[in-house]
Each structure stands twice: as C-alpha cells, then as structure tokens.
Backbone bond lengths (Angstrom), bond angles and torsions (degrees), N, CA, C in turn:
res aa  C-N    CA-C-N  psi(-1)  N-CA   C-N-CA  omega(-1)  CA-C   N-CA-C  phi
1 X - - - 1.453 - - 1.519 108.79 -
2 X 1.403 100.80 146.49 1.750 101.40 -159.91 1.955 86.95 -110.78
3 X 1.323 125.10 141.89 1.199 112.12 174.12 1.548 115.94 -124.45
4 X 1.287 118.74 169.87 1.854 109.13 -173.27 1.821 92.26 -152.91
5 X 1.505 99.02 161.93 1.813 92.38 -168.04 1.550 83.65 -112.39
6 X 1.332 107.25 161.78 1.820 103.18 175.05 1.800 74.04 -153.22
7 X 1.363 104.34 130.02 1.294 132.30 -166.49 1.244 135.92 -176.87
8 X 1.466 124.22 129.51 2.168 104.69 -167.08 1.698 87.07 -172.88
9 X 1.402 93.39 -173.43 2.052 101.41 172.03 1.555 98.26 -70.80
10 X 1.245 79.52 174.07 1.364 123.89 -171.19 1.185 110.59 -85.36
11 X 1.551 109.62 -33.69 1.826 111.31 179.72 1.536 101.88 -99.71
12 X 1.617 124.84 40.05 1.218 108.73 173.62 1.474 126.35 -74.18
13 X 1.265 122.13 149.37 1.764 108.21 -173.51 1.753 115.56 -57.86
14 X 1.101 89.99 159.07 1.455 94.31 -175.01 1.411 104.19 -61.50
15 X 1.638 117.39 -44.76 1.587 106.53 -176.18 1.050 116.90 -51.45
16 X 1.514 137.46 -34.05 1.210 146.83 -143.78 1.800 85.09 -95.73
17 X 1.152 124.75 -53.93 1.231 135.42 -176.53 1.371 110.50 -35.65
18 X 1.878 103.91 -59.22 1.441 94.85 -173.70 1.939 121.80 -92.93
19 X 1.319 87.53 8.43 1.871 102.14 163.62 1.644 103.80 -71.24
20 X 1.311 116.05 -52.26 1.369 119.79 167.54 1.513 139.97 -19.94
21 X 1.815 90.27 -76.09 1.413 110.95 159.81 1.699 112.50 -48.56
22 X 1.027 113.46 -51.15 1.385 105.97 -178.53 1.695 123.38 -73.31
23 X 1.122 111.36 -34.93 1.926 115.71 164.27 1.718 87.43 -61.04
24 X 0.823 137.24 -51.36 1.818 117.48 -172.21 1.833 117.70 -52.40
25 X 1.243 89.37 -48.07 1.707 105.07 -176.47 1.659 95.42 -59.05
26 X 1.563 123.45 -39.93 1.659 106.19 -174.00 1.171 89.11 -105.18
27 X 1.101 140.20 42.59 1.506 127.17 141.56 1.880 106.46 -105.59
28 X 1.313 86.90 -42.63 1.801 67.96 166.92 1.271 129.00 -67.12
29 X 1.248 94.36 -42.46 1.784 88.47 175.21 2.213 117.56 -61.35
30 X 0.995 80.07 9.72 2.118 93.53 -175.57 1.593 84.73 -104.90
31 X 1.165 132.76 -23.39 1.363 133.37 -171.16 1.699 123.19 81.45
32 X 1.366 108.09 17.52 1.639 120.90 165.85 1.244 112.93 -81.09
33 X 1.587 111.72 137.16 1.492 132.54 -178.52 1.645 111.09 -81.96
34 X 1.478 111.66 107.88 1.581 89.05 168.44 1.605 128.26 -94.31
35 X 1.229 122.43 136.87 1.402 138.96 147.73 1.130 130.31 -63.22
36 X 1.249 119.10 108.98 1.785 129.66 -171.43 1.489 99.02 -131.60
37 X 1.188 111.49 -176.88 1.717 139.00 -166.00 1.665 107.46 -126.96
38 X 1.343 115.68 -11.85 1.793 103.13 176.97 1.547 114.00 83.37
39 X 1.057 122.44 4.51 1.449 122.55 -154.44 1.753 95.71 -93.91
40 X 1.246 98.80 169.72 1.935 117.17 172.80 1.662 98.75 -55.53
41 X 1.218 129.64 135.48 1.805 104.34 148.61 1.957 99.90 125.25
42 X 1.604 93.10 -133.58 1.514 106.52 179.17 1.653 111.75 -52.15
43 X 1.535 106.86 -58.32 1.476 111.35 179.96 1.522 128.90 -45.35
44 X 1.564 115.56 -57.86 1.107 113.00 162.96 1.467 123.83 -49.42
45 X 1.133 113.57 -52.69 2.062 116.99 172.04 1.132 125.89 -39.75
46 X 1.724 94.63 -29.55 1.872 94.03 179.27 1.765 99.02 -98.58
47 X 1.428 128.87 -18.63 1.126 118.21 177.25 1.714 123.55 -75.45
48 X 1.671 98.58 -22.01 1.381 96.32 -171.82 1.727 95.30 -78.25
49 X 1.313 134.98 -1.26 1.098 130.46 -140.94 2.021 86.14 -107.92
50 X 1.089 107.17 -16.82 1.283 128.68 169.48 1.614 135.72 -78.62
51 X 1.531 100.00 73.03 1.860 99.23 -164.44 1.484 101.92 -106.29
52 X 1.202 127.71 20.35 1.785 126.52 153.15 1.173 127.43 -73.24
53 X 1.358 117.23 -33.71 1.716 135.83 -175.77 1.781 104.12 98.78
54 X 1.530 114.48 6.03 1.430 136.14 -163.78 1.690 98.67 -89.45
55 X 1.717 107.47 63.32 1.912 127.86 -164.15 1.316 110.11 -160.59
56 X 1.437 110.97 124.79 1.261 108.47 156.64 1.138 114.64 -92.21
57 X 1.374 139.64 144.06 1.312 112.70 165.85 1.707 109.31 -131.59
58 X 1.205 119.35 118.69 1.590 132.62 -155.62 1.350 106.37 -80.18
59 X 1.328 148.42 108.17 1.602 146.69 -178.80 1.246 107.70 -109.48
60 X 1.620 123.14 145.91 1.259 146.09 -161.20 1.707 99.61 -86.90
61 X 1.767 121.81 66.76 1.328 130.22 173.85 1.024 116.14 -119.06
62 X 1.316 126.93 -152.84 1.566 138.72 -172.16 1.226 118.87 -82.83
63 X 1.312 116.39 -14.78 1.500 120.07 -140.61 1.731 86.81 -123.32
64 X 1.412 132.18 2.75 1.907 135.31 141.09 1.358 104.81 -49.90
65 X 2.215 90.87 109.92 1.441 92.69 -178.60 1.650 120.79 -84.05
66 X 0.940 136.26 148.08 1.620 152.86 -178.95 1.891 105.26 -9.35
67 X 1.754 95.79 -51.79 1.204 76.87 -161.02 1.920 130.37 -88.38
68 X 1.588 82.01 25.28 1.575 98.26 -175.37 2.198 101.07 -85.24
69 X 1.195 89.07 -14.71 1.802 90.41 167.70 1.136 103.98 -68.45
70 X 1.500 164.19 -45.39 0.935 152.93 -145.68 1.907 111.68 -81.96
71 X 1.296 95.99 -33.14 1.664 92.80 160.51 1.112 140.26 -137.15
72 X 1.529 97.56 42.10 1.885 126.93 135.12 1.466 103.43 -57.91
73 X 1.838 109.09 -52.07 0.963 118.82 -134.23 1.509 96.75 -69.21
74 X 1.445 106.93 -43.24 1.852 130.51 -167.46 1.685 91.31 -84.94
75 X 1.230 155.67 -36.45 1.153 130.19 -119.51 1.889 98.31 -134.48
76 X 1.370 108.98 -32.36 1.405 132.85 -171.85 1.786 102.46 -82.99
77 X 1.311 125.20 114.40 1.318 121.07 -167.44 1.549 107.65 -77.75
78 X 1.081 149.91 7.14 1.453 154.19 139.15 1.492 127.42 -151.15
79 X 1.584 101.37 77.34 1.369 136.24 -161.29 1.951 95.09 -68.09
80 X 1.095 119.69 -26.28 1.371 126.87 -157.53 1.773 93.10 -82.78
81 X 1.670 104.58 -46.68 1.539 89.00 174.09 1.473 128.57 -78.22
82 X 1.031 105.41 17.73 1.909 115.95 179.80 1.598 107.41 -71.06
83 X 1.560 116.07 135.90 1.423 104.43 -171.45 1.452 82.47 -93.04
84 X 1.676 105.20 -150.83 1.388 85.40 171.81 1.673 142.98 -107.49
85 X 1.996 89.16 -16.39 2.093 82.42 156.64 1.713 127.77 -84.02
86 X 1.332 113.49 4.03 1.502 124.00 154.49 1.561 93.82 -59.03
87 X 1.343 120.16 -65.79 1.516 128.38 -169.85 1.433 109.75 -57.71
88 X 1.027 168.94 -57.70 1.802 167.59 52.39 1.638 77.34 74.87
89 X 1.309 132.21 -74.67 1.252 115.93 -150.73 1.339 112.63 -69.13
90 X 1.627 124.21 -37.20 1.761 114.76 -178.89 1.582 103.56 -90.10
91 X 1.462 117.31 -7.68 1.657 108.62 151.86 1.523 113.92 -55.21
92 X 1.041 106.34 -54.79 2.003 98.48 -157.04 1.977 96.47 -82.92
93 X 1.093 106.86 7.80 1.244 123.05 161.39 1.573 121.50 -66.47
94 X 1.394 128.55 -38.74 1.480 164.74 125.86 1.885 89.55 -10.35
95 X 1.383 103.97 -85.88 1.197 119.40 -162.88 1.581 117.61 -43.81
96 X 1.557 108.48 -54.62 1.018 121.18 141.77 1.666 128.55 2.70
97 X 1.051 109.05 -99.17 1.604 136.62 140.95 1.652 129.85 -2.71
98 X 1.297 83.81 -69.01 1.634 116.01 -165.76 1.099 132.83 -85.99
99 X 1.889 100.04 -42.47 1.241 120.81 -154.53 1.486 130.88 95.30
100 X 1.521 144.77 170.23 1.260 134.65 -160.32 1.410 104.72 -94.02
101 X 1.564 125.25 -12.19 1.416 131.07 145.04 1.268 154.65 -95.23
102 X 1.635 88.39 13.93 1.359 108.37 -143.56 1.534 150.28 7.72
103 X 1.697 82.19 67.76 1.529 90.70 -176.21 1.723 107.20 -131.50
104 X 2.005 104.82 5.65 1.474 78.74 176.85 1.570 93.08 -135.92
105 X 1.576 115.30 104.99 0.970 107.71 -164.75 1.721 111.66 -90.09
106 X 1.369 107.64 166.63 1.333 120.80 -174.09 1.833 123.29 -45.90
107 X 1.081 128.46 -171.46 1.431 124.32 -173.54 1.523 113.04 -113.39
108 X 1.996 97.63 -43.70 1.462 93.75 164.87 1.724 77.94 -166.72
109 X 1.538 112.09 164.77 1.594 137.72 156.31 1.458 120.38 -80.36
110 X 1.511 106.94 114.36 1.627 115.01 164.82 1.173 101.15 -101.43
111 X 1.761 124.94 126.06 1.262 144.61 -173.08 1.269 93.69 -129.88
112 X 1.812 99.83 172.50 1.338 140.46 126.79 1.496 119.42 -160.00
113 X 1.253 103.57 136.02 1.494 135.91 -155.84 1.933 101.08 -122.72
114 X 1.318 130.39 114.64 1.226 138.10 152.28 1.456 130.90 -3.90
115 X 1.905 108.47 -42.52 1.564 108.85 -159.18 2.137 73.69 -132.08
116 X 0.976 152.10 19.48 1.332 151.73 -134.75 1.617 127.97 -17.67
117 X 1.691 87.09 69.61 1.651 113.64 177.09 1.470 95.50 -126.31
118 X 1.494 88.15 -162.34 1.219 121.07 -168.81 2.181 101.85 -94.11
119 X 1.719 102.50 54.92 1.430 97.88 -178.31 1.552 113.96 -99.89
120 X 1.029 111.35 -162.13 1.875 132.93 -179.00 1.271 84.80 40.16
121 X 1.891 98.41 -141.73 1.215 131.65 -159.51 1.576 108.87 -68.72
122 X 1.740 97.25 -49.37 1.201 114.38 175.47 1.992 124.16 -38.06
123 X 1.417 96.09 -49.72 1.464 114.75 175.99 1.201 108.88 -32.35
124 X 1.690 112.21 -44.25 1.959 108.14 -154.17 1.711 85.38 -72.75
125 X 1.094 115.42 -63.89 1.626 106.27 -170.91 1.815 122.26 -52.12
126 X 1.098 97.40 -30.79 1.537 106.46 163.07 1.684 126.08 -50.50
127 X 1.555 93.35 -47.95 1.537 119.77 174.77 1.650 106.28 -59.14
128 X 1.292 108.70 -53.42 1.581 109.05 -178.62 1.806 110.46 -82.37
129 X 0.903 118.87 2.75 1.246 106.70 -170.37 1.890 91.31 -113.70
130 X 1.196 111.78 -21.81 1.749 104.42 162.80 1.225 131.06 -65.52
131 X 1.196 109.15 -35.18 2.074 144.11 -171.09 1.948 87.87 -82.37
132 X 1.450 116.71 -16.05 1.299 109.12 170.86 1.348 123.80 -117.37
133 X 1.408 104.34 29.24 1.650 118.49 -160.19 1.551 115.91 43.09
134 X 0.980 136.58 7.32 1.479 132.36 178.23 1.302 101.31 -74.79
135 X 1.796 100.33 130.36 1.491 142.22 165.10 1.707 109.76 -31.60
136 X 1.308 131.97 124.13 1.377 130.47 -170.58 1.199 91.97 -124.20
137 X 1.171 126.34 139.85 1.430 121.51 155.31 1.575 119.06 -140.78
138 X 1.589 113.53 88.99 1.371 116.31 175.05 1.613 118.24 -62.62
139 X 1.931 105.69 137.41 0.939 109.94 170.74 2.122 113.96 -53.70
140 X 1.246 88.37 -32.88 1.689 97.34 -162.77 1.684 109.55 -42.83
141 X 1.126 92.81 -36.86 1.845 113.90 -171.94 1.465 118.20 -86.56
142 X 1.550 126.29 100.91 1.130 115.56 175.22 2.005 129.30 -61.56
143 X 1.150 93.48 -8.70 1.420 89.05 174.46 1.547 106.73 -99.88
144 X 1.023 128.01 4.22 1.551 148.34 170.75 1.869 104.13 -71.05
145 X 1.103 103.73 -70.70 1.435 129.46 179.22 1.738 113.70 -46.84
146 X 1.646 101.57 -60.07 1.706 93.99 153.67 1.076 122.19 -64.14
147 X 1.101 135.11 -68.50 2.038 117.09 158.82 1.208 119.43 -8.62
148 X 1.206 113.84 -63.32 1.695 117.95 176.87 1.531 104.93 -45.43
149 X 1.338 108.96 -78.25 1.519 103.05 -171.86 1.524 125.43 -40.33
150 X 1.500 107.37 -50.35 1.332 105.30 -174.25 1.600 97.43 -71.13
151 X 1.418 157.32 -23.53 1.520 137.14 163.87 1.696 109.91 -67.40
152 X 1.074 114.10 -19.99 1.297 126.01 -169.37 1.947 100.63 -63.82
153 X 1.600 107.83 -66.11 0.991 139.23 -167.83 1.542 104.21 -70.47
154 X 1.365 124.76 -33.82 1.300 104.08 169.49 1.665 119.41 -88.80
155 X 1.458 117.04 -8.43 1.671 90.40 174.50 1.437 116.17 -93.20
C-alpha cells in the first residue's frame, strides 16, 4: 500500500477545499491510501473525497503512541509550552507522516497553509515530513500545484 497525507488549515478557501476533495477521489482511484488528522478545513476535503474506506484518519486521543513525542519534541518550535491536547494534536501529526508506527512513511504531502510554508498546525507535520525528504506540495503555491499534477499524472 502506497500512502499520501492530504492536510492544511482549517480556514482554507473553499475553492481550494473542493480541488482537494477531488485530488482524493483520483488518488483513490490510483489506489493510494490517504492520511488525514479529522480536523475542520483541508482534512475533511480530502477525506470526503475518500468513498473506498482506503483512509487513515489520525485523531488527537489517548490511544497516540509514545513514540510520536519525540518529534513534537525535536520538530515543534516551543514544545515545552504545549498543554496537553495541543500536544496529542502535533503527536498524531507524526502519524500522519509516518504512519501509526512510524515505520511506513507517506509518498508525498497535499497541503494548504495560509502564508504557503511550513505554518499552524499543519507546519509541525510539514517540518517532519521535509527532515524526511518527502515531496510537499502546497496548494498555496502555483508552481507547487503544477508539480502536483505532473507527479499526479504520471503514477
């Protein structure tokens, strides 16, 4: 199983939203699993875009295993002020990424981000998924978006 993260804010535009939903629908049909976070926004757009059940989708609960602290700890620029469901949330952020063991990490990241970096919530997983050479491709960025297509279009 080949996997891809589709993930961004919460205040992403609706257009961008429903570009989303639709890169999910031809990624399933390519047979890639998406990984999301559950959240208001980017996450849901790429999940509704998902009618196989072919999704993980990672939520900020009890059940974030241990070793997703370790790059909150490295990756989150003031990890110390995290209470603790701020903390649950840039953990399963890891997962995201990584996977639920982190051992099978993603193929590439479909975002959108506000300023089209590495910001908000989104950023921490962004951050770890660069430090792992994995492919980013923000909606925010039009030369991002042609990238996208043309990787899109060849697998």
């Amino acid at each position: 199983m080949k996997y891809y993260a589709g993930i961004g804010a919460r205040d992403t535009p609706q257009e961008v939203l429903n570009r989303m939903t639709k890169l999910a629908g031809v990624l399933q049909r390519k047979s890639l699993c998406l990984r999301s976070g559950g959240a208001k926004g980017a996450d849901t757009a790429f999940e509704a875009g998902v009618t196989n059940g072919n999704l993980e989708v990672f939520l900020a609960n009890g059940s974030i295993p241990l070793w997703t602290n370790i790059f909150t700890e490295h990756f989150h620029p003031n990890p110390n002020a995290l209470q603790d469901y701020p903390r649950k949330l840039m953990n399963r952020n890891a997962m995201q990424i990584l996977g639920r063991n982190g051992d099978t990490p993603v193929e590439f990241v479909v975002c959108w981000t506000a300023d089209g970096k590495f910001s908000g919530g989104s950023g921490h997983a962004l951050r770890i998924a660069a430090y792992f050479d994995i492919p980013i491709y923000n909606f925010f960025n039009p030369e991002e978006v042609i990238a996208l297509k043309e990787m899109v279009s060849g697998i």
